[in-house]
C-alpha positions in Angstrom: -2.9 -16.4 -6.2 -3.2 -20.0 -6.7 -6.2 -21.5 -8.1 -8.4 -23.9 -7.2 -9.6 -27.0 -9.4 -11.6 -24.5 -11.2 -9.7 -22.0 -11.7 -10.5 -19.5 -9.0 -7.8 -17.8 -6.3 -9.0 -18.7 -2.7 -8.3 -16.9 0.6 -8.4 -19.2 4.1 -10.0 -16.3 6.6 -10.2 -16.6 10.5 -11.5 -14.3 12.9 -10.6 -13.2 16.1 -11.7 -11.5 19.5 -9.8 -8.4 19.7 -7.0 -6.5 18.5 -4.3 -8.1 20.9 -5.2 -11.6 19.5 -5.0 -10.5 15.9 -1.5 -8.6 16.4 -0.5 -12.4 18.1 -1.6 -14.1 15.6 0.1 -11.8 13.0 3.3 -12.2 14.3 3.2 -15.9 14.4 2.1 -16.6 10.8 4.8 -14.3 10.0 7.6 -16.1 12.7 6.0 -19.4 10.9 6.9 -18.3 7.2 4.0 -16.9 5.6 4.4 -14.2 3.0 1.0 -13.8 1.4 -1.7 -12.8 4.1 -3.5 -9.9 5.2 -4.9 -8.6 8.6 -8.2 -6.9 8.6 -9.2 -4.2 11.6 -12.0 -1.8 12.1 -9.4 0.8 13.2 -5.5 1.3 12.8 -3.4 -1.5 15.2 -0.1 0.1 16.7 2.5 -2.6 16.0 0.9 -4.6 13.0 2.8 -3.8 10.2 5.8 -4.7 12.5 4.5 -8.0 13.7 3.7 -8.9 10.2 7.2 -8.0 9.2 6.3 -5.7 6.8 9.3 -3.1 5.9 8.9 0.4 5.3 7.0 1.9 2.1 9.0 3.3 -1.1 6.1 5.6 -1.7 7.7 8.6 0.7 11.2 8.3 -1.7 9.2 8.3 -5.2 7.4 11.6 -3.9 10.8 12.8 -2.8 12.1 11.8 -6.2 9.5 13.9 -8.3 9.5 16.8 -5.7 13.1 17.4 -6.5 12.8 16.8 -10.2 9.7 18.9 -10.2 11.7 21.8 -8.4 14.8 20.9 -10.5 12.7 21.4 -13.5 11.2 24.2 -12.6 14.4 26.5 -12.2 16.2 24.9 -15.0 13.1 26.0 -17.2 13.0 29.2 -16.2 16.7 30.0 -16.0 17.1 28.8 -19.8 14.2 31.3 -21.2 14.8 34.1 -19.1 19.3 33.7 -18.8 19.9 31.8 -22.2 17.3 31.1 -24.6 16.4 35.0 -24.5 18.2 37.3 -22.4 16.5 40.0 -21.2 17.0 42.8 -18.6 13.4 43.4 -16.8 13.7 46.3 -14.3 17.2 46.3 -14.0 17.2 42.4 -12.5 20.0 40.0 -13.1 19.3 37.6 -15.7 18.7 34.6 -13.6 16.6 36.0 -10.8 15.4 33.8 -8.6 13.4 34.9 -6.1 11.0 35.4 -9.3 11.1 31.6 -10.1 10.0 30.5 -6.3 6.0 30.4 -7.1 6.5 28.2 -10.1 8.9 26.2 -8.6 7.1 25.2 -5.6 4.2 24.9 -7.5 5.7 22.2 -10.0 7.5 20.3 -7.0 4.0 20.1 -5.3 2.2 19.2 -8.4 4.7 16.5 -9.6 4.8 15.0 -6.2 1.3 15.0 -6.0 0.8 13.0 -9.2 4.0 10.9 -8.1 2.0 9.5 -4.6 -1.3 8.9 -6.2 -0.1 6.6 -9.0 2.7 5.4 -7.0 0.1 4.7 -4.2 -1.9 2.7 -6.7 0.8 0.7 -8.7 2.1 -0.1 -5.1 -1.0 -1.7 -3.9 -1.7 -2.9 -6.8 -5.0 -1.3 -7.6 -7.3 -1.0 -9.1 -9.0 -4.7 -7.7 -12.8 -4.7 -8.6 -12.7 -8.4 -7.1 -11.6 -10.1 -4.0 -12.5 -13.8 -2.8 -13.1 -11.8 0.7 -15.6 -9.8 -1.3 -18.0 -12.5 -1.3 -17.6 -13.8 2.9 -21.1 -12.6 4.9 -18.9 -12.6 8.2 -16.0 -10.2 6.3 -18.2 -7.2 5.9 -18.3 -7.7 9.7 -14.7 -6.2 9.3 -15.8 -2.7 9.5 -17.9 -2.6 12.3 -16.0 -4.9 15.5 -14.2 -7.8 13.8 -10.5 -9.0 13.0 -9.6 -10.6 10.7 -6.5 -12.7 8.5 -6.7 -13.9 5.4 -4.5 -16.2 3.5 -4.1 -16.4 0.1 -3.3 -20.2 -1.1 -0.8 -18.0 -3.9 1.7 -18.4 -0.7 4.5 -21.4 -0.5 3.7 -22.6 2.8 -0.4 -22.9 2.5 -1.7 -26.0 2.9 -5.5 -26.4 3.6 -5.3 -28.5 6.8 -1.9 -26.9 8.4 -3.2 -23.6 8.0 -6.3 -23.9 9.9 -4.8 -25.9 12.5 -2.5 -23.0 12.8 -4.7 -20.2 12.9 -6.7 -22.6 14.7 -4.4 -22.7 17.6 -3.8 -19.1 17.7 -7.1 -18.3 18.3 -9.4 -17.9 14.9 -12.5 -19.2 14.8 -15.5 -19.2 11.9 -12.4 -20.2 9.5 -13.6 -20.9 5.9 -12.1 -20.8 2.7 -12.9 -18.4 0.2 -13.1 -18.4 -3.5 -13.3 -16.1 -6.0 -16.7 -16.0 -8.2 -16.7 -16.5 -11.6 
């Protein structure tokens, strides 16, 4: 985020009535250019990510990507000690059985993949944050119980104190302050 003559990031926040103004307002500060802001609901908003033109997440294709590398693993392990590293007839079974291999095997896959969407998940979003301008707003930890929210970080290209709030202004945000981080 940018900083402020001191130093600290700042977020611009407005509220507004209900979810159909927020998803409005979304979409326009996303038709109007803006990159860096976030929408804040108590509850889930069909359409949002859309209206803020947000694409699809990676996050499914990494855990794909370790699932098969974890299964891949798995039977390439188990076919090198058991067909090639020491070859050994058990019960009159090929060397390379695999129906044998199919507990370890899903069991790696899951495991891997596992481990793959929980730091993926967190590198993603870029977390941990212990600290967020929004952090310190009275009217934010409304957010949670019946109001909506968008907050703009000054970090993006087209903020600019007074067009922004005439913007979201004109959309339909009201209590709009700006927000900066504590030292």
């Amino acid at each position: 985020m940018d900083a402020d003559k001191q130093g600290r990031a700042s977020v611009m926040l407005a509220r507004f009535e209900n979810p159909g103004a927020l998803l409005h307002a979304a979409s326009e500060l996303h038709r109007a250019g803006y990159k860096k802001y976030d929408c804040h609901s108590p509850f889930p908003i069909h359409g949002l990510d859309r209206a803020m033109g947000l694409s699809r997440s990676r996050l499914g294709y990494l855990v794909g990507l370790f699932a098969i590398l974890g299964f891949s693993g798995a039977v390439l392990l188990q076919w090198w000690t058991h067909a090639v590293d020491y070859p050994t007839i058990i019960s009159g079974k090929p060397y390379f059985a695999y129906p044998a291999y199919l507990p370890v095997t899903f069991a790696l896959a899951v495991l891997l993949s596992a481990f793959a969407a929980v730091i993926g998940m967190l590198v993603f979003n870029g977390l941990p944050r212990f600290n967020h301008p929004l952090f310190s707003s009275d009217q934010f930890r409304r957010t949670t119980d019946n109001a909506f929210f968008i907050g703009v970080e000054s970090a993006d290209p087209l903020f600019d104190i007074e067009k922004t709030k005439l913007l979201l202004e004109s959309l339909g945000g009201s209590d709009i302050e700006i927000i900066s981080e504590r030292d």
